[in-house]
Structure formats: structure tokens, C-alpha cells
KOLDO-698404 format. One record per residue (C-alpha): x, y, z; residue number from 1. Coordinates in pm, whole numbers, plus 32768, in hexadecimal, padded with zeros to 4 digits. Layout:
<recs>
c1=X, c2=Y, c3=Z, seq=NUM
...
</recs>
This chain:
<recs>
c1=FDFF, c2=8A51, c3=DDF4, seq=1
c1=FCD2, c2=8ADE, c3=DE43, seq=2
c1=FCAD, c2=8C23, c3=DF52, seq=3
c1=FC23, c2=8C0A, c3=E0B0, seq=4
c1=FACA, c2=8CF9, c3=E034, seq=5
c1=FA18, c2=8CB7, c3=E175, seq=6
c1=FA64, c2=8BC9, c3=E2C1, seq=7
c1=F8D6, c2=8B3D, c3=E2BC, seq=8
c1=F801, c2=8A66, c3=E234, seq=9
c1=F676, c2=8ADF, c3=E212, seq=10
c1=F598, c2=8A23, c3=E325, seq=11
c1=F417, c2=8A53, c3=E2FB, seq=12
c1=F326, c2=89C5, c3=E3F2, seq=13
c1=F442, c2=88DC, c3=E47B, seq=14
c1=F49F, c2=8853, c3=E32D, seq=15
c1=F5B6, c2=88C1, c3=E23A, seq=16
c1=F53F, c2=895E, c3=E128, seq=17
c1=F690, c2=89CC, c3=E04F, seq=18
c1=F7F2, c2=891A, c3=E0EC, seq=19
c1=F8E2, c2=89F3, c3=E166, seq=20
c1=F9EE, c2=897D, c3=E005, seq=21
c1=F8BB, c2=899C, c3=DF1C, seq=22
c1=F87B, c2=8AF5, c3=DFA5, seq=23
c1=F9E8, c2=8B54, c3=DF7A, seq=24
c1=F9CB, c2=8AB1, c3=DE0D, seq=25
c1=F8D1, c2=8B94, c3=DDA8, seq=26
c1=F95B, c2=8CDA, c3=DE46, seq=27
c1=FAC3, c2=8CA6, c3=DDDC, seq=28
c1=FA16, c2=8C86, c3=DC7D, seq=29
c1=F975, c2=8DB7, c3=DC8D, seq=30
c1=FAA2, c2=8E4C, c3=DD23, seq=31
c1=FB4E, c2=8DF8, c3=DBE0, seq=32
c1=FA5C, c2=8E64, c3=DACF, seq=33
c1=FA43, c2=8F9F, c3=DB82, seq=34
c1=FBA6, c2=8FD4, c3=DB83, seq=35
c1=FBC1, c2=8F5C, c3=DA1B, seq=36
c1=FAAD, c2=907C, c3=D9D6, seq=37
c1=FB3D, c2=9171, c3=DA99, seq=38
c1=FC9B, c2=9151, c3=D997, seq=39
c1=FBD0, c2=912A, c3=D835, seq=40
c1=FB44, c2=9276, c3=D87C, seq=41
c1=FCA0, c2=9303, c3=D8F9, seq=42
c1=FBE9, c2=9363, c3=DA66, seq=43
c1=FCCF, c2=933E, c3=DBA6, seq=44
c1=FBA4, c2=92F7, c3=DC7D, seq=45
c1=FA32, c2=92FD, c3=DC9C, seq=46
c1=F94C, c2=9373, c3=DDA6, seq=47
c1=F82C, c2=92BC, c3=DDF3, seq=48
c1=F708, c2=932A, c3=DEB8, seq=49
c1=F5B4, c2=92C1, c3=DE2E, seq=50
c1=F519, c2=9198, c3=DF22, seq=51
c1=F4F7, c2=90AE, c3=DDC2, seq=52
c1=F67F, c2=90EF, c3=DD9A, seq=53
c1=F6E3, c2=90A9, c3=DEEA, seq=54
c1=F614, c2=8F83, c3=DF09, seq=55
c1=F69F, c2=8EFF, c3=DDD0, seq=56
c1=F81C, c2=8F42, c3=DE24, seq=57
c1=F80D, c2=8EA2, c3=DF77, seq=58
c1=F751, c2=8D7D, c3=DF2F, seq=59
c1=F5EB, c2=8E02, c3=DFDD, seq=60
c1=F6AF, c2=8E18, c3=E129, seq=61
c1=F6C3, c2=8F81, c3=E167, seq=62
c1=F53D, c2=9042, c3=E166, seq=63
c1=F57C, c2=91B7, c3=E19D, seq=64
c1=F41E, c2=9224, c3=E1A8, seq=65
c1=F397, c2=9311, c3=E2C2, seq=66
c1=F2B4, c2=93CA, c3=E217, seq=67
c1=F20B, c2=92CF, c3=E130, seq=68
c1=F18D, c2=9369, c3=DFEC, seq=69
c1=F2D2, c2=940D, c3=DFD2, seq=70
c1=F3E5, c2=939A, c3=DEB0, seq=71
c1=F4FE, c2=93B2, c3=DF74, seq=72
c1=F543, c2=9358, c3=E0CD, seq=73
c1=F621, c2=93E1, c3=E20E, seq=74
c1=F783, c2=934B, c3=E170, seq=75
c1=F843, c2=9370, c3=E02D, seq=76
c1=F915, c2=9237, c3=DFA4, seq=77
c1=FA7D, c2=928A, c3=DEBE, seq=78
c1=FB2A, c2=9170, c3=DDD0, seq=79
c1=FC2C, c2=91EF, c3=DD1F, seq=80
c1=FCD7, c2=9174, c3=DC13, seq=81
c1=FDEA, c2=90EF, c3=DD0C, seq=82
c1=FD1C, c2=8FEE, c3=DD82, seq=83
c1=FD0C, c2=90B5, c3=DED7, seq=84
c1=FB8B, c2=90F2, c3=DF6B, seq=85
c1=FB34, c2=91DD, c3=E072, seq=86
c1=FA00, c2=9261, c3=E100, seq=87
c1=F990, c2=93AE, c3=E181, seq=88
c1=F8BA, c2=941F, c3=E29C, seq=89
c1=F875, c2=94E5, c3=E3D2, seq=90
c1=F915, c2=94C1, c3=E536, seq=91
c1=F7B8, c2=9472, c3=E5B7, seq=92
c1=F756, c2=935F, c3=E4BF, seq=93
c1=F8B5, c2=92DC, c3=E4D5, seq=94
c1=F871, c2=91AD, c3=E614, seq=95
c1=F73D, c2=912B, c3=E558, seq=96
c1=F7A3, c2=912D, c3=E406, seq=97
c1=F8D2, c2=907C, c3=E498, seq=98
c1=F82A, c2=8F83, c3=E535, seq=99
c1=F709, c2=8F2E, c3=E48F, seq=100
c1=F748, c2=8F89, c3=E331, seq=101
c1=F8E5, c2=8F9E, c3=E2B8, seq=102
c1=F983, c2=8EBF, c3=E3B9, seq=103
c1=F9D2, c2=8DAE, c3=E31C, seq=104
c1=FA24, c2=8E37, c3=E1CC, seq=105
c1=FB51, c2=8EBF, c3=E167, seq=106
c1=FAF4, c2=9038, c3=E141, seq=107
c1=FBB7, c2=9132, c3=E1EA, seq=108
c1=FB0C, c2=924D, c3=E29D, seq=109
c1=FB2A, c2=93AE, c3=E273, seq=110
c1=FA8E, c2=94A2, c3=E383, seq=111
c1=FA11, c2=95F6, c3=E3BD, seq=112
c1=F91C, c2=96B3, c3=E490, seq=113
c1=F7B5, c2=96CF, c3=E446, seq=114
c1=F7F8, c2=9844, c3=E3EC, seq=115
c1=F92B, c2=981F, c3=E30F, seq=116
c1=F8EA, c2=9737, c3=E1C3, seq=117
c1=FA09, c2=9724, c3=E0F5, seq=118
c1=F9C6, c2=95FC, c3=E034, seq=119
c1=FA35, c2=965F, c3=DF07, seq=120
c1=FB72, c2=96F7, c3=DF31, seq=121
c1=FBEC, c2=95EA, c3=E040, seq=122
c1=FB64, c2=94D1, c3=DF1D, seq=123
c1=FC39, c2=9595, c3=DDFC, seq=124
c1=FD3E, c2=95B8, c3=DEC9, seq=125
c1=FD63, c2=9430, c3=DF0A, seq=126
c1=FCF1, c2=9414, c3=DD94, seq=127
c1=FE0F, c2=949A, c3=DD2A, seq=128
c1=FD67, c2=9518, c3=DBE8, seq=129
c1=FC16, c2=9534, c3=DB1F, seq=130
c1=FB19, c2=94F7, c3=DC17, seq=131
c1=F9BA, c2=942D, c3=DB76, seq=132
c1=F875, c2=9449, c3=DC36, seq=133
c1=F725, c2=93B4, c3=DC0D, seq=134
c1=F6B6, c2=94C6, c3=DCD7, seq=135
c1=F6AA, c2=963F, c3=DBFE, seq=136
c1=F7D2, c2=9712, c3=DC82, seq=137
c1=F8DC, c2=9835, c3=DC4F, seq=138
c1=FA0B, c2=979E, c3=DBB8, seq=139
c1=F97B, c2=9633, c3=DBB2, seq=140
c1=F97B, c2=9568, c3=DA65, seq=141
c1=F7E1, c2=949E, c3=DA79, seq=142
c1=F7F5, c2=934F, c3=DA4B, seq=143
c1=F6EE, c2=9274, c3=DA2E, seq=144
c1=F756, c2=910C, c3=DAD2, seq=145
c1=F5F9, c2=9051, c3=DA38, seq=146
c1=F6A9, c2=8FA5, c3=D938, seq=147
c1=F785, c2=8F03, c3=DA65, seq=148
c1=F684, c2=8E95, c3=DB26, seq=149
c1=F573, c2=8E08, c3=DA3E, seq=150
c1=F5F4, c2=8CAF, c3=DA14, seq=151
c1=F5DA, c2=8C0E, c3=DB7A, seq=152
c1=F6D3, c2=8B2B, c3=DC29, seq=153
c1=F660, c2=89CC, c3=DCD0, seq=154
c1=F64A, c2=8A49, c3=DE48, seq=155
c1=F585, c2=8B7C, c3=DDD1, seq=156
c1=F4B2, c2=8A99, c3=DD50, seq=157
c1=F49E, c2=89E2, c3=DE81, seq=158
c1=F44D, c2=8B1A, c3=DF27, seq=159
c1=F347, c2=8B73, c3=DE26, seq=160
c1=F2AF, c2=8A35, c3=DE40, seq=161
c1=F250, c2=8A7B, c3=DFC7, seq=162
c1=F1D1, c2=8BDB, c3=DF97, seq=163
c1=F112, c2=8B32, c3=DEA9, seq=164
c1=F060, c2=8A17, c3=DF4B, seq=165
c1=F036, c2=8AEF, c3=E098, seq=166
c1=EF90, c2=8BF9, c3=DFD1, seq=167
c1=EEBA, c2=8B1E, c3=DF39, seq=168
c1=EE52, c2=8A77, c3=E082, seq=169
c1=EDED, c2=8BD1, c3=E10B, seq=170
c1=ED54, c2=8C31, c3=DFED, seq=171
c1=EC7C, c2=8AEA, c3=E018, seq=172
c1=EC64, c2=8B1B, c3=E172, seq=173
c1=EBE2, c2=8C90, c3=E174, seq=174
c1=EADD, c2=8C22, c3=E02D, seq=175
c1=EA4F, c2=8B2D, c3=E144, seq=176
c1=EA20, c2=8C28, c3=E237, seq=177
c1=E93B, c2=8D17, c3=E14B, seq=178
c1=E7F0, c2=8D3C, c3=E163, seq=179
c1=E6E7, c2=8E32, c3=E0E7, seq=180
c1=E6A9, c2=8F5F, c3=E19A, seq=181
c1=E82E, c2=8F95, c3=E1B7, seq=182
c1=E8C1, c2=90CC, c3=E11F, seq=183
c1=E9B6, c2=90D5, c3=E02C, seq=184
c1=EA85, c2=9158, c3=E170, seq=185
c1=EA64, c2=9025, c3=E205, seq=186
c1=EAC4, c2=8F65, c3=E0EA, seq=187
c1=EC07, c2=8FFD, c3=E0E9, seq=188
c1=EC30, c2=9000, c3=E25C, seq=189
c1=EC24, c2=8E8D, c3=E26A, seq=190
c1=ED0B, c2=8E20, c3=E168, seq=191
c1=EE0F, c2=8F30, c3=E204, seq=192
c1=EDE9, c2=8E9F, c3=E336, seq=193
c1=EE0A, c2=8D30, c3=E2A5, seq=194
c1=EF2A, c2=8D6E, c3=E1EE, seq=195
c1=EFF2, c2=8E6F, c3=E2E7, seq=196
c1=EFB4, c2=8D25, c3=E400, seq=197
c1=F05A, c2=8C7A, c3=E2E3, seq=198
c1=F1A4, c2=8D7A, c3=E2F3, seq=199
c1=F128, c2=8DFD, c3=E172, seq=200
c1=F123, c2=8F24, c3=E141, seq=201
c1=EFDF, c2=8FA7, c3=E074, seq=202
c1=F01F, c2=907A, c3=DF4E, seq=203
c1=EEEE, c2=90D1, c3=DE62, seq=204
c1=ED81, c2=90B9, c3=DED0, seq=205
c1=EC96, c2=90AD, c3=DDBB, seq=206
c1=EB4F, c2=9051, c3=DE7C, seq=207
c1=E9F0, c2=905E, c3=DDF0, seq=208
c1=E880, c2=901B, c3=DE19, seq=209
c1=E758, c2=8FA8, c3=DD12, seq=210
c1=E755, c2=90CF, c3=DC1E, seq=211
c1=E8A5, c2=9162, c3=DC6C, seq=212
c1=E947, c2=9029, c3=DBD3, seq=213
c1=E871, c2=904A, c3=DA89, seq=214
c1=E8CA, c2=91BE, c3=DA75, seq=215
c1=EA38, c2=91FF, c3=DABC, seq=216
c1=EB6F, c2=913F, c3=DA3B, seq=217
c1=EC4A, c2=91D5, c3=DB81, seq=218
c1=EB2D, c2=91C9, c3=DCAF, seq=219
c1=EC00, c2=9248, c3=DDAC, seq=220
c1=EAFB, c2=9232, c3=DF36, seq=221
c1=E9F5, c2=933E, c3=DF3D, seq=222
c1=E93A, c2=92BA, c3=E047, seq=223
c1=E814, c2=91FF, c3=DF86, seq=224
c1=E755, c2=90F0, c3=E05B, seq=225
c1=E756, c2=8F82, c3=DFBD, seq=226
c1=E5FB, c2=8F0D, c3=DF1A, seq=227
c1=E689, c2=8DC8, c3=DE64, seq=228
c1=E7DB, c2=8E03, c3=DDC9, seq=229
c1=E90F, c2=8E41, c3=DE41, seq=230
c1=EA74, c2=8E7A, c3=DDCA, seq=231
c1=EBB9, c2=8E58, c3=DE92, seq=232
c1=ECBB, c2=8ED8, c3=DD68, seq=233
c1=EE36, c2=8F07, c3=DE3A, seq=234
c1=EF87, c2=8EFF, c3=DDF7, seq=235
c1=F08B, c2=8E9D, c3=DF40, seq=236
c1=F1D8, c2=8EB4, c3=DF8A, seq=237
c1=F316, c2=8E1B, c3=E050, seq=238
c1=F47C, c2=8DFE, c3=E016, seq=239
c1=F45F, c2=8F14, c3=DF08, seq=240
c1=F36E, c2=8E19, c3=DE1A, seq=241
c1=F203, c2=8E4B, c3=DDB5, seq=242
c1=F100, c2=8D60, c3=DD8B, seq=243
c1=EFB0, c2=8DC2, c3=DD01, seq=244
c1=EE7B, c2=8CFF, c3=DD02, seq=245
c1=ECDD, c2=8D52, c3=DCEC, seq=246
c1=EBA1, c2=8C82, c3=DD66, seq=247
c1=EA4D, c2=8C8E, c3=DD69, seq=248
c1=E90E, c2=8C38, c3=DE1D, seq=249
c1=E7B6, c2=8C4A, c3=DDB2, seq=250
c1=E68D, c2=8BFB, c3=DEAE, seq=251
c1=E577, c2=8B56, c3=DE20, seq=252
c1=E569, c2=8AC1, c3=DC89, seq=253
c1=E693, c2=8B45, c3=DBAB, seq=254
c1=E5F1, c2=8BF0, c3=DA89, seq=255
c1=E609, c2=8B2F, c3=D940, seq=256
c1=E6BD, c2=8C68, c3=D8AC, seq=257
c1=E7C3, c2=8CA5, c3=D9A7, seq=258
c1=E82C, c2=8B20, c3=D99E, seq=259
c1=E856, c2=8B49, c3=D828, seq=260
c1=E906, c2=8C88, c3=D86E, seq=261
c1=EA01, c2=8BC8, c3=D974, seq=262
c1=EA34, c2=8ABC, c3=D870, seq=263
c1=EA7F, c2=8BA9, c3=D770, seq=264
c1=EB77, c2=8C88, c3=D825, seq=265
c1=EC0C, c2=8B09, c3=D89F, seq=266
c1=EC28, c2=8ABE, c3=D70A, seq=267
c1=ECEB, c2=8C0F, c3=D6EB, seq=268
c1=EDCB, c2=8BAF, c3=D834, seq=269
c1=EE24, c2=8A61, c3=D76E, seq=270
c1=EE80, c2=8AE1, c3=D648, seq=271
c1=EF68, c2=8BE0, c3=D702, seq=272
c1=F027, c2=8AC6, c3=D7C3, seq=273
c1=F02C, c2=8A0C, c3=D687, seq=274
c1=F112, c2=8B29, c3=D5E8, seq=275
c1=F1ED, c2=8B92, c3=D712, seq=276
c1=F2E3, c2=8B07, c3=D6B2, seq=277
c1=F47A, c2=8B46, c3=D68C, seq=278
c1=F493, c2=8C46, c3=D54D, seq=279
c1=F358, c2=8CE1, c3=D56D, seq=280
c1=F305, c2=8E17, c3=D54C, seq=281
c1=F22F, c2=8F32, c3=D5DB, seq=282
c1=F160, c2=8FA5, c3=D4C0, seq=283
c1=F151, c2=8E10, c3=D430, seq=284
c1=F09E, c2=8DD5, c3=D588, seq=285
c1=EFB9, c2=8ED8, c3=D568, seq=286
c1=EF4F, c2=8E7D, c3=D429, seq=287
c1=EF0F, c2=8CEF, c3=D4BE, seq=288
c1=EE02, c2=8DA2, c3=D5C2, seq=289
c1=ED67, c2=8E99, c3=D4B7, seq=290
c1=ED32, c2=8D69, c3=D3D0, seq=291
c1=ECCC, c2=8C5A, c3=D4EB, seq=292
c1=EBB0, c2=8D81, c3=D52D, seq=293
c1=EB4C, c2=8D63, c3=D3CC, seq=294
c1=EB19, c2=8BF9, c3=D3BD, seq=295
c1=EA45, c2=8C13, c3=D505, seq=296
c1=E97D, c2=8D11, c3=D469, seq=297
c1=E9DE, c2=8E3B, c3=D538, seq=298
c1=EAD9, c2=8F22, c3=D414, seq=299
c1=EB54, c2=9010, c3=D4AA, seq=300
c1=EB44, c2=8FCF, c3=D62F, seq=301
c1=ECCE, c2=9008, c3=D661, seq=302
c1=ECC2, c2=9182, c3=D60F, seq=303
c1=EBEB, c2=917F, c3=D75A, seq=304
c1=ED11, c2=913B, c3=D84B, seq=305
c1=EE70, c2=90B7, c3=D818, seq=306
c1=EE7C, c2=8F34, c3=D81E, seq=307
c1=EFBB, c2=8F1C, c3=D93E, seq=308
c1=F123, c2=8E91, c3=D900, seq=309
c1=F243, c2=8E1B, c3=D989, seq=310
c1=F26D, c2=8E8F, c3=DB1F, seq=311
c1=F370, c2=8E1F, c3=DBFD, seq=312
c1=F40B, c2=8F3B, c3=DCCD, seq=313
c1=F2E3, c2=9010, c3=DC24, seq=314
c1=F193, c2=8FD7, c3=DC4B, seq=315
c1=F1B0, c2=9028, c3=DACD, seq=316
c1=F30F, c2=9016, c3=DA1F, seq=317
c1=F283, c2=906E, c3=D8C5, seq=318
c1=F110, c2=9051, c3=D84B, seq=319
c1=F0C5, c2=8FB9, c3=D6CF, seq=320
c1=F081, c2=90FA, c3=D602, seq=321
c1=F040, c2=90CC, c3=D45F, seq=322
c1=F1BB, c2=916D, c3=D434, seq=323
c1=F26D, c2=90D2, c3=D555, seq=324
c1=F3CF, c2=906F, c3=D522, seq=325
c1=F3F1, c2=8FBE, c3=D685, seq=326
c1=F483, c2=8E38, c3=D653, seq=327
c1=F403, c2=8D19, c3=D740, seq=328
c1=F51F, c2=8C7B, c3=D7F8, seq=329
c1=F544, c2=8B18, c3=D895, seq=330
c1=F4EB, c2=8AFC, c3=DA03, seq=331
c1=F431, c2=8C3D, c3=D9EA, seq=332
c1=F2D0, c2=8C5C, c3=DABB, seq=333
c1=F1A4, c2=8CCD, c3=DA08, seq=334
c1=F034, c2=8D40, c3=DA71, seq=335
c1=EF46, c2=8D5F, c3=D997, seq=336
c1=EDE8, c2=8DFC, c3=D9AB, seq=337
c1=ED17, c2=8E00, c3=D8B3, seq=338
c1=EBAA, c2=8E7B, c3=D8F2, seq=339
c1=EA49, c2=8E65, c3=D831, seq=340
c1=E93B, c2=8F7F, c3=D8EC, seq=341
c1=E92E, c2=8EEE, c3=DA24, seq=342
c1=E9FE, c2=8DA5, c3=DA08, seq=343
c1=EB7B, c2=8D51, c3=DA2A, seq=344
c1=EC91, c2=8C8E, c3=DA74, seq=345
c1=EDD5, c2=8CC1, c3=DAF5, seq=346
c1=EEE6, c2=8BEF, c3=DBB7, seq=347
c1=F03C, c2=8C22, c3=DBB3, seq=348
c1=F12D, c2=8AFB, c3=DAFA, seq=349
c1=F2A5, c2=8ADA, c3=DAC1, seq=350
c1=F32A, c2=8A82, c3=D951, seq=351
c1=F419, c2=8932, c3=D99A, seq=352
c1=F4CB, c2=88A3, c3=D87D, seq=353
c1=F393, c2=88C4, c3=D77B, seq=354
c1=F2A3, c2=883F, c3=D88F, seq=355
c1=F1B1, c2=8902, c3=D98D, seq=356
c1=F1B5, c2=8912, c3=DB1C, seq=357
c1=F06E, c2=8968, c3=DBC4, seq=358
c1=F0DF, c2=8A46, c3=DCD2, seq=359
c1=EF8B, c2=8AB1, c3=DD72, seq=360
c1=EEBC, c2=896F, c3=DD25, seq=361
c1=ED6A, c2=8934, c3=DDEA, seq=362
c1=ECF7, c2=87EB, c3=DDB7, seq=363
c1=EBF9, c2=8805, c3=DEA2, seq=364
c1=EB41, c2=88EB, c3=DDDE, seq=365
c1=EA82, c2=88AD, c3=DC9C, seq=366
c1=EB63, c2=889D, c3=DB88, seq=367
c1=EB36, c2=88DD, c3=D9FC, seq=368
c1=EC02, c2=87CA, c3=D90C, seq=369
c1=EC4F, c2=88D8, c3=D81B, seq=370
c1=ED55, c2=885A, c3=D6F2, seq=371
c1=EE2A, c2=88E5, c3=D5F4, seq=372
c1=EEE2, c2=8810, c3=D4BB, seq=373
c1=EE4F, c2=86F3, c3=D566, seq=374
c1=EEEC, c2=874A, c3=D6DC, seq=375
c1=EE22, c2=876C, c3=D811, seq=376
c1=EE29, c2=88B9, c3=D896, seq=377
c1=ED64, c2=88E1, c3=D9E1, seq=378
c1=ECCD, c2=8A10, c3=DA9E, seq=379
c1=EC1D, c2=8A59, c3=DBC5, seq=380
c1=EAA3, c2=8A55, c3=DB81, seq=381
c1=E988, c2=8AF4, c3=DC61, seq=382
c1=E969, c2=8A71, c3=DDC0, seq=383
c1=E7BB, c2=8A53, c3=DDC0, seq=384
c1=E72F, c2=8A70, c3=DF2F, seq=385
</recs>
């Protein structure tokens, strides 16, 4: 019979998003791997504390954030190998966390004042034994709970497939609202502000201007003005999941080069997708984008930045290196970005049963047909203003 993991169902804008028993399906399945993980490596109990973690455990219903770029957030979690879950925090974060946050799942809570943090022996204590961590610590076994997490469940999927759309529709919106003269600044003012109306959380800004684009791989804002081209290159976040997705805009005629150059890099994308699939590895993807460079005539162009991976509860779970021993999973996300001086495509996908999902599709912008082993492959192309 399966447990009573949480007492809701997930309502977005008025409609349900994940049922209240397909929500419980999916946590009283993770409940159980962990628990089954927990005994193969002879651990009594595992403390969790990095926001991808605790996002993953509870379903994407618990967000401990305050301080944003920070790993770890202003409560702890405990499984142990008893099936029992607990989680830790102060007095003063206690009412919210209880309300808005552990509510209506079946954690127990475990207090202390603000000035007394005893995590760790309170969690060992209840533990029983061996204490894992994803989190570095005296006396704490690391753990690292990727390999749990990489293969995705139906209603994260669901949930994936939101972040997705909505971040594509404010990326779409915000690429509508540029215009030259604007400052890099700007540029990533505007999507913030279209995705945080949204309730998404913004993540990585890698915004650029005309030459900036052609010179760095990793443009992070520096304040240039816009002449005629303009990258909006973000990652986002809710419920614990990542999406990442870039777009372009060029004002006046796209140069002849730079098209080819978006066509290319879309070739490169295609051939990527093409091999993501169950039982592949790492180092065999890499080599697909070094030799889809080749046959476009640009050798060499993926020792210039890595090419992008699987995500999921990471922006990045693992990146294709030449020596990789990573394995592709079923129902795992991917994003992909592969880049030629100055063009590039990424969106973010999910691998389902041997076919692909477009997560962060735009079909109102200009589109490139690109194909691999005879399959249509299609990326974002330059929006031309």
C-alpha cells in the first residue's frame, strides 16, 4: 500500500498540474530507492541539505533558499535507513517552513534556536548509526544522490514541462522588448523581470552585445550598449529543476556568415539529440560533436567550450568530455549547446522512450530544419528585426 508522502495535489494558475496520488507515487518512490541506497552502502541515514537534493526528495515542494546563490538553504532534511524522515531548522523559520513548505508532507521537525545548530548530532542521534551527507562534514560519510535523481518520474516531467514552456514564453517575450541602444544591463533586467512575474526563478545570465558574442564563449553583462545583435543566454529554475535555453536578435540583414554559422552549430545540435540516447556514454557523445564539427568544416571548435549534457536538478549533471564514463538514462533531460564564433543553439529536451521532447520550443521564432540519420532536428534560428 502506498504511504501518505504529502496531503496535496500541485495547483498552478488555477489548474492542477501533478494530482495529489501521482505526487505521492513519485515521492513514495523516491522514498524507497533512497532507503534501498541508504542499506547497499550499510548507512543508517543520510543528511540532505543541498537545494537540488531537497528539491528532488520532496517532489519540488519544499524551496529552502534565502540567500539565492547559496548551495544550501535555512533547513536540513534526515532519511534514515528506517524509513523515518525528519527535518531540521531554527525556532524562527519553524511557522513558515511549516506552513508553506513541510506541511503537508510527512517530515517531522526538529528545532533549535538561531544560536544553537546541532544538526548533526541531533540527525546521528535519530540515525542511529553512520551518518551520509551530500554536504562535506566531521563524521559524515559524502554521498552523491545524482545517480538517484537522473532518470525523471512522469509528474516531474509534468513539472518540467511548465518551467519549460513559461521560460520560453518570457524568453520570447523579453527578445520582443529589445531594442538597440539597450545595455547588456537591460537585457538582463527584462528577462528577470519576465520570468520572476512568471514565479521562475532566474539562474545564469549570459547576456551579450555585437562583438562580445563573437569574442567570448561565457559573456557574462558588462554593460555594452546594443548596435545590432543581441544574446539572451539563461538558465531558470522552480521546483528544484532547470531549464536552459538561448535566443537571438539581429537588427537589420543577418550576415551570410553568421546564418551559416547558426546552421552549422544547428547540424551539430542534431547530431547530439540523434545519439542521446539510453547506453550512451560521455566521451561517445563528445566524440558525435567533435566529428559533426568536422563535417561542417569547423575541426576542432569543441575544445573551445564544453558542448552541455544532461541537467535536471543541475543546470549541468555531467558535461561530454573525450574520457567520460557518465551513461545516458531514460527519462533523463538534456541541454545541449553547441557554438560556432558567434552562433549557437541550445534548448533544453527530455529523453522519452528513444524519442525527444522539446521543452523550451519557440515556434514563433525562425526555426532551422536541421536533421540527423534522416530525423528532423530543429533549433531556434535568428529573430531578424
Amino acid at each position: 500500500m502506498m504511504s501518505k508522502r504529502i496531503s496535496k495535489s500541485l495547483v498552478v494558475q488555477g489548474s492542477t498540474l501533478v494530482t495529489e496520488a501521482a505526487w505521492n507515487q513519485e515521492l513514495d518512490a523516491k522514498h524507497e530507492n533512497l532507503v534501498e541506497f541508504l542499506r547497499a552502502h550499510r548507512l543508517s541515514g543520510v543528511l540532505i541539505r543541498r537545494n537540488e537534493n531537497v528539491a528532488w526528495i520532496t517532489g519540488g515542494a519544499v524551496e529552502l533558499r534565502v540567500l539565492t546563490p547559496c548551495e544550501t538553504g535555512v533547513a536540513s532534511l534526515l532519511v534514515t535507513a528506517e524509513g523515518k524522515r525528519y527535518y531540521f531548522t531554527t525556532e524562527n523559520e519553524a511557522p513558515r517552513l511549516h506552513d508553506e513548505e513541510f506541511g503537508a508532507l510527512d517530515f517531522e521537525p526538529v528545532l533549535f534556536p538561531w544560536y544553537g545548530d546541532d544538526t548533526v548530532a541531533a540527525a546521528t542521534r535519530l540515525a542511529g548509526g553512520t551518518l551520509g551527507s551530500d554536504t562535506p562534514g566531521a563524521g559524515l560519510t559524502s554521498v552523491n544522490l545524482y545517480p538517484l535523481r537522473a532518470s525523471l518520474s512522469e509528474s516531474e516531467i509534468a513539472r518540467y514541462r511548465w518551467l519549460g514552456a513559461e521560460t520560453a514564453a518570457a524568453t520570447v517575450e523579453s527578445l520582443h522588448q529589445v531594442e538597440p541602444g539597450l545595455s547588456e544591463y537591460d537585457l538582463e533586467a527584462l528577462t528577470a523581470a519576465n520570468l520572476l512575474k512568471r514565479g521562475i526563478q532566474p539562474s545564469v545570465y549570459l547576456f551579450a552585445v555585437d562583438e562580445r558574442i563573437y569574442k567570448y564563449k561565457h559573456a557574462v553583462a558588462r554593460g555594452k550598449r546594443l548596435k545590432q545583435y543581441g544574446m539572451l543566454n539563461l538558465c531558470s529554475r522552480k521546483w528544484g529543476l532547470a531549464i536552459s535555453i538561448t535566443r537571438f536578435i539581429h537588427f537589420g540583414p543577418l550576415p551570410s556568415e553568421l546564418e551559416a554559422r547558426f546552421n552549422s552549430a544547428a547540424q551539430v545540435n542534431a547530431a547530439l539529440l540523434d545519439a542521446s540516447r539510453v547506453g550512451a556514454t560521455s566521451a561517445e557523445l563528445f566524440h558525435v560533436a567533435q566529428a559533426a564539427y568536422t563535417v561542417e568544416g569547423f575541426p576542432g571548435e569543441e575544445k573551445f567550450h564544453h558542448q552541455g549534457g544532461p541537467t535536471g536538478y543541475g543546470e549541468r549533471e555531467w558535461v561530454a568530455t573525450p574520457n567520460g564514463s557518465e551513461v545516458v538514462v531514460n527519462h533523463q533531460a538534456f541541454a545541449w549547446n553547441p557554438s560556432i564564433r558567434g552562433g549557437k543553439t541550445e534548448d533544453t529536451v527530455i529523453l522519452r522512450d528513444g524519442k525527444i521532447e522539446w521543452l523550451t520550443a519557440t515556434a514563433e521564432l525562425p526555426a532551422i530544419q536541421a536533421t540527423a540519420n534522416g530525423k528532423v532536428y530543429p533549433a531556434a534560428g535568428v529573430l531578424v528585426r
